[in-house]
C-alpha positions, 0 to 999 in steps of 0.5 A: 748814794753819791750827790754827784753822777760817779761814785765817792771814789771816782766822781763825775761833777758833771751833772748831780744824781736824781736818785739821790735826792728823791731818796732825800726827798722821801726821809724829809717827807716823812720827818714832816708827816712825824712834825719832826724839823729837818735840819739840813746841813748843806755841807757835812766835811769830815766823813770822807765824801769827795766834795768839789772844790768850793766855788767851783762850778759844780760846787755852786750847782749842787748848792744852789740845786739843794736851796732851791729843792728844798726850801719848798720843805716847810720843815727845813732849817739851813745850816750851810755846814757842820763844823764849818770853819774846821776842816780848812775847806772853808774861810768866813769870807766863804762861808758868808757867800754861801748865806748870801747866795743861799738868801737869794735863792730861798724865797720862803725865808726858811731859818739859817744857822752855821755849826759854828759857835766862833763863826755865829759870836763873829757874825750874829746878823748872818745867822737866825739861831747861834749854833754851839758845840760844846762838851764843857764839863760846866755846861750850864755856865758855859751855855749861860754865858752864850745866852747873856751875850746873845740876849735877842737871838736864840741858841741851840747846842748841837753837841753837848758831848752826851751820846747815850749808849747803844749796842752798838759802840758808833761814837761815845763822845764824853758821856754815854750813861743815859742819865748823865745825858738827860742832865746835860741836856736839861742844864742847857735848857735851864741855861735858856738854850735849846738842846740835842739828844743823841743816841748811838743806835740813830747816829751817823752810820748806824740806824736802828729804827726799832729798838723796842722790837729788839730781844730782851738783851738788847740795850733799848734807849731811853727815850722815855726820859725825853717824853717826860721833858716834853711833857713838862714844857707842855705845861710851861712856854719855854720860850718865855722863861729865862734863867735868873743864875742869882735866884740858883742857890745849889739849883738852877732856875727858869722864871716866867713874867707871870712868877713861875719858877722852876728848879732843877735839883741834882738827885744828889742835892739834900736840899735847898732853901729857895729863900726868894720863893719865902716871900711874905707877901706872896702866896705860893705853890709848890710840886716837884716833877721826876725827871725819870719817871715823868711823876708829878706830886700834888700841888701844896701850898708852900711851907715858909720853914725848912728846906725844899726837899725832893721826895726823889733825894738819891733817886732821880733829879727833880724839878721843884715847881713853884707857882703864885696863886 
């Protein structure tokens, strides 16, 4: 499937390729029906697809055709290219045209990110969410920093470097272990950012759309685990919760301005003592959260001694959950 008439190896810009885009019209269709965002990367540079040259007629015909199709999606989010300022087939200057003439033609306002951390730093009125991509081993600081210099907009990671392993070995990144990637991926939402998942057997050229029907052999994913975090945020607005780092201790917290804190705890941590939860004068609960099983204890009133101690110590990262009554 080409966008253009032709094919990769010898294409013909002349015109586009109708089949193509029904066939694109069907996999954003149905993504709606499932009330799953698409998020259209308009230009994607590194997988060897026989683009025209920027700003060339055809180029702007394909652009433009795309904007105009598919802004009448309600489920589409612009990103005008991965990657965009890596591959030398793009400057600022060009990429601030294509938003522009993107604003232009989208009368629905859909939102408008660029994969492109530097790019969104530079230029953050241009963009409606700060994109990032980053596989830091210190991920929270890193996405922390993000999020108390961009205070007012917000910020996704598309790629934090976790690519949960499959059957298949398509591309491992820097972490393929199932846990390790939940907790990459809850240390960027206790950095206030959102976050991405990725399994190999759903990426790039391999799509395994039943894994669950699979022999008993065959490595199933661990979408469970995601399941739980959603469950989670159904009980707390995490777009009303911000991450107070001198309140962490050997944690990592989100507040609310109704008092609710929640503390992520490594499965590895013997304890912490959470001492700005011990407040006199306030009248606290507390139940931990199992990041791996989706197990919710008993609420408690909160002992004023000791340290907080997950019931999941060695086993599973925790979230010790306080609330005021």
């Amino acid at each position: 499937m080409f966008p253009f008439l032709g094919n990769n190896n010898n294409p013909n810009y002349s015109a586009l390729n109708p089949e193509f885009f029904k066939k694109l019209d069907r996999t954003i269709s149905l993504m709606h029906n499932k009330r799953i965002a698409a998020h259209l990367m308009i230009y994607v540079w590194n997988k060897l697809v026989a683009w025209p040259n920027m700003n060339t007629d055809a180029d702007n015909m394909y652009f433009d055709y795309v904007v105009k199709r598919y802004q009448a999606f309600p489920n589409i989010v612009w990103d005008i290219s991965k990657e965009a300022l890596y591959y030398g087939r793009a400057d600022e200057a060009c990429i601030h045209g294509r938003i522009e003439r993107l604003k232009t033609n989208d009368k629905y306002n859909r939102l408008v990110s660029v994969h492109d951390y530097k790019y969104c730093s530079n230029f953050p009125d241009k963009v409606d969410f700060i994109s990032s991509q980053n596989w830091s081993h210190n991920i929270y600081n890193k996405m922390l920093e993000a999020k108390t210099k961009f205070k007012n907009k917000p910020i996704f990671n598309i790629e934090h470097g976790g690519y949960e392993e499959s059957m298949y070995t398509v591309f491992t990144g820097d972490y393929t272990n199932a846990e390790t990637c939940l907790r990459r991926n809850y240390m960027c939402l206790f950095a206030g950012v959102y976050t991405t998942y990725y399994w190999q057997g759903t990426s790039w050229n391999v799509i395994i759309y039943n894994p669950f029907e699979q022999p008993k052999e065959f490595y199933k994913p661990k979408f469970i685990y995601f399941n739980y975090m959603q469950k989670l945020f159904s009980k707390f607005q995490f777009h009303k919760m911000k991450p107070i780092p001198w309140h962490n201790g050997s944690g990592y917290n989100l507040t609310d301005n109704k008092g609710t804190v929640l503390l992520y705890i490594h499965k590895e941590n013997y304890g912490i003592d959470a001492a700005f939860l011990k407040k006199k004068d306030e009248n606290r609960t507390t139940q931990w959260f199992n990041t791996l099983t989706g197990e919710f204890t008993k609420e408690v009133a909160i002992k004023k001694q000791g340290k907080f101690r997950s019931p999941w110590s060695q086993k599973a990262d925790a979230i010790l959950i306080s609330r005021l009554k």
